[in-house]
Residue, then its C-alpha position, 0 to 999 in steps of 0.5 A: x500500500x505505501x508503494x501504490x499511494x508513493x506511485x500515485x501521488x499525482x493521480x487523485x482519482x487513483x488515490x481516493x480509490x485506494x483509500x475507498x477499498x482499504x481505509x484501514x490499511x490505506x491510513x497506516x501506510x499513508x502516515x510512512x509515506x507523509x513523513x517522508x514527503x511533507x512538503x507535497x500539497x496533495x497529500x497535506x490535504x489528505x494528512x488533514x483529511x486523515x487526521x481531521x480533529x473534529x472534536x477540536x474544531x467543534x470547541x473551536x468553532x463554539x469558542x467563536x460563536x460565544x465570543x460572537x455572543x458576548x460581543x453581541x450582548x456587549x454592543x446591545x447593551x451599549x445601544x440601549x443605553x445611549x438610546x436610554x440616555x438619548x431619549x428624555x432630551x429627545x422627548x423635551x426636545x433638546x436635541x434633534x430626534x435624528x441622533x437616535x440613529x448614533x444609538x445603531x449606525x456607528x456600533x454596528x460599524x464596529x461590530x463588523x470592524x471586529x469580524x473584517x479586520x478592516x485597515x487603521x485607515x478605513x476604520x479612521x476614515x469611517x469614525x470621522x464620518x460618523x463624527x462629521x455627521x454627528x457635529x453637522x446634525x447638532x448644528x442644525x436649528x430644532x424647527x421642524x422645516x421641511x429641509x430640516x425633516x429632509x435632512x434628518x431623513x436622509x441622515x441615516x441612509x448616508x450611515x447606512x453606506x458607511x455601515x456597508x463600507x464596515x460590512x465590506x471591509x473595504x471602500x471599493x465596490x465589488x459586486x459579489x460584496x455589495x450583493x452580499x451586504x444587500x442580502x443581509x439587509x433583508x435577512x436582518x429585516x426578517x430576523x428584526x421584524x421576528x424579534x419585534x413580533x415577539x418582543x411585543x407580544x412578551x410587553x403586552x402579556x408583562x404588563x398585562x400580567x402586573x396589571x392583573x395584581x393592580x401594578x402599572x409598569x408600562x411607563x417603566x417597562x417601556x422606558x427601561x426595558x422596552x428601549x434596550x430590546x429595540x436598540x439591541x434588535x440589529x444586533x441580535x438580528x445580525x448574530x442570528x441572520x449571519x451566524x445561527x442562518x436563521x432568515x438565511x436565503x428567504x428574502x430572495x425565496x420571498x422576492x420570487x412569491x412576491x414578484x408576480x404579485x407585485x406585477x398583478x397589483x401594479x397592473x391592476x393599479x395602472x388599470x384602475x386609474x385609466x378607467x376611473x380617470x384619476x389625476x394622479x398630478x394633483x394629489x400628493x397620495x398617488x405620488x407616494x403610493x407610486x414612491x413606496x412601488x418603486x422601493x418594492x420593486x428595487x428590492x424585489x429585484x435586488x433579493x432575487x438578484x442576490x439569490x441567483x448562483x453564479x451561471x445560472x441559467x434563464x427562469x420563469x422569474x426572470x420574465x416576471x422581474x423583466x416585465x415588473x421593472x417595465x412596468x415600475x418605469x411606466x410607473x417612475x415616467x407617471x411620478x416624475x411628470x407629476x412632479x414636474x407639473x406640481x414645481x412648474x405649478x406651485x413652485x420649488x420646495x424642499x420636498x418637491x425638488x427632493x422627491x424630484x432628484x430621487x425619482x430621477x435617480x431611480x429612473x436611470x438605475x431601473x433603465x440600467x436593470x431593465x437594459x440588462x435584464x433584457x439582454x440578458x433574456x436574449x442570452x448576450x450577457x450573463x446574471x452578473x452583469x445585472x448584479x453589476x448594473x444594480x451594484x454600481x449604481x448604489x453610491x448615487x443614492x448615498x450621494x443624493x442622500x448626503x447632499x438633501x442632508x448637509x445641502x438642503x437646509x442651506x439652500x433653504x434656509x432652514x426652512 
C-alpha cells in the first residue's frame, strides 16, 4: 500500500480509490509515506483529511460563536443605553430626534470592524464620518422645516453606506460584496421584524400580567426595558441572520412569491386609474403610493438578484422581474411628470425638488436593470452583469442622500 499511494501521488482519482477499498490499511501506510514527503500539497490535504480533529474544531468553532455572543450582548447593551440616555432630551426636545440613529449606525460599524479586520485607515476614515455627521446634525436649528425633516431623513441612509463600507471591509465596490451586504439587509429585516413580533407580544402579556395584581409598569417597562430590546434588535438580528442562518436565503425565496404579485397589483393599479380617470398630478397620495412601488420593486429585484448562483441559467422569474421593472418605469415616467407639473405649478420646495432628484435617480438605475435584464433574456450577457448594473449604481443614492442632508437646509434656509 505505501508503494501504490508513493506511485500515485499525482493521480487523485487513483488515490481516493485506494483509500475507498482499504481505509484501514490505506491510513497506516499513508502516515510512512507523509513523513517522508511533507512538503507535497496533495497529500497535506489528505494528512488533514486523515487526521481531521473534529472534536477540536467543534470547541473551536463554539469558542467563536460565544465570543460572537458576548460581543453581541456587549454592543446591545451599549445601544440601549445611549438610546436610554438619548431619549428624555429627545422627548423635551433638546436635541434633534435624528441622533437616535448614533444609538445603531456607528456600533454596528464596529461590530463588523471586529469580524473584517478592516485597515487603521478605513476604520479612521469611517469614525470621522460618523463624527462629521454627528457635529453637522447638532448644528442644525430644532424647527421642524421641511429641509430640516429632509435632512434628518436622509441622515441615516448616508450611515447606512458607511455601515456597508464596515460590512465590506473595504471602500471599493465589488459586486459579489455589495450583493452580499444587500442580502443581509433583508435577512436582518426578517430576523428584526421576528424579534419585534415577539418582543411585543412578551410587553403586552408583562404588563398585562402586573396589571392583573393592580401594578402599572408600562411607563417603566417601556422606558427601561422596552428601549434596550429595540436598540439591541440589529444586533441580535445580525448574530442570528449571519451566524445561527436563521432568515438565511428567504428574502430572495420571498422576492420570487412576491414578484408576480407585485406585477398583478401594479397592473391592476395602472388599470384602475385609466378607467376611473384619476389625476394622479394633483394629489400628493398617488405620488407616494407610486414612491413606496418603486422601493418594492428595487428590492424585489435586488433579493432575487442576490439569490441567483453564479451561471445560472434563464427562469420563469426572470420574465416576471423583466416585465415588473417595465412596468415600475411606466410607473417612475407617471411620478416624475407629476412632479414636474406640481414645481412648474406651485413652485420649488424642499420636498418637491427632493422627491424630484430621487425619482430621477431611480429612473436611470431601473433603465440600467431593465437594459440588462433584457439582454440578458436574449442570452448576450450573463446574471452578473445585472448584479453589476444594480451594484454600481448604489453610491448615487448615498450621494443624493448626503447632499438633501448637509445641502438642503442651506439652500433653504432652514426652512
Amino acid at each position: 500500500m505505501k508503494n501504490l499511494i508513493s506511485e500515485n501521488f499525482e493521480q487523485p482519482a487513483e488515490l481516493e480509490r485506494l483509500y475507498r477499498q482499504e481505509p484501514e490499511k490505506f491510513s497506516k501506510a499513508f502516515s510512512e509515506v507523509f513523513k517522508e514527503n511533507q512538503n507535497l500539497t496533495i497529500l497535506k490535504v489528505w494528512h488533514e483529511r486523515l487526521d481531521f480533529d473534529l472534536s477540536k474544531n467543534e470547541t473551536m468553532e463554539a469558542d467563536t460563536r460565544w465570543k460572537d455572543l458576548m460581543i453581541v450582548i456587549v454592543i446591545s447593551l451599549l445601544a440601549g443605553t445611549i438610546a436610554r440616555f438619548l431619549f428624555p432630551s429627545i422627548e423635551k426636545e433638546l436635541i434633534n430626534p435624528a441622533n437616535i440613529v448614533f444609538s445603531g449606525f456607528p456600533l454596528l460599524s464596529f461590530y463588523f470592524f471586529l469580524k473584517n479586520r478592516p485597515s487603521k485607515k478605513l476604520i479612521l476614515a469611517l469614525s470621522l464620518s460618523y463624527l462629521a455627521a454627528l457635529i453637522y446634525l447638532n448644528f442644525l436649528p430644532l424647527k421642524n422645516s421641511d429641509s430640516i425633516l429632509l435632512a434628518n431623513l436622509h441622515l441615516p441612509f448616508f450611515l447606512w453606506s458607511l455601515v456597508g463600507i464596515s460590512f465590506m471591509g473595504d471602500y471599493r465596490l465589488q459586486p459579489e460584496k455589495v450583493l452580499e451586504y444587500l442580502k443581509y439587509n433583508g435577512e436582518l429585516l426578517i430576523s428584526v421584524g421576528l424579534l419585534h413580533i415577539c418582543g411585543v407580544f412578551l410587553t403586552v402579556l408583562t404588563i398585562g400580567l402586573f396589571r392583573v395584581i393592580q401594578v402599572n409598569i408600562a411607563d417603566f417597562y417601556i422606558h427601561n426595558i422596552a428601549i434596550y430590546g429595540v436598540a439591541a434588535s440589529p444586533f441580535v438580528g445580525t448574530y442570528l441572520a449571519k451566524t445561527r442562518g436563521i432568515a438565511k436565503n428567504i428574502a430572495p425565496y420571498l422576492a420570487k412569491v412576491f414578484s408576480p404579485l407585485v406585477l398583478i397589483t401594479l397592473g391592476v393599479y395602472l388599470a384602475t386609474i385609466i378607467v376611473t380617470q384619476k389625476n394622479p398630478y394633483t394629489d400628493r397620495e398617488f405620488l407616494l403610493i407610486f414612491n413606496l412601488m418603486l422601493i418594492l420593486v428595487l428590492a424585489i429585484t435586488i433579493f432575487s438578484v442576490a439569490g441567483r448562483e453564479a451561471g445560472s441559467k434563464i427562469a420563469f422569474n426572470d420574465r416576471i422581474l423583466f416585465a415588473l421593472l417595465t412596468v415600475a418605469i411606466v410607473i417612475d415616467c407617471v411620478a416624475l411628470s407629476a412632479i414636474l407639473f406640481r414645481l412648474t405649478s406651485y413652485g420649488i420646495t424642499p420636498n418637491r425638488l427632493a422627491v424630484l432628484g430621487m425619482n430621477l435617480i431611480v429612473f436611470v438605475h431601473l433603465v440600467r436593470i431593465t437594459v440588462n435584464y433584457f439582454r440578458f433574456l436574449l442570452g448576450k450577457v450573463n446574471v452578473e452583469m445585472i448584479e453589476a448594473a444594480i451594484t454600481r449604481y448604489l453610491p448615487i443614492y448615498s450621494l443624493w442622500a448626503l447632499i438633501v442632508t448637509i445641502f438642503f437646509p442651506i439652500i433653504f434656509a432652514f426652512k
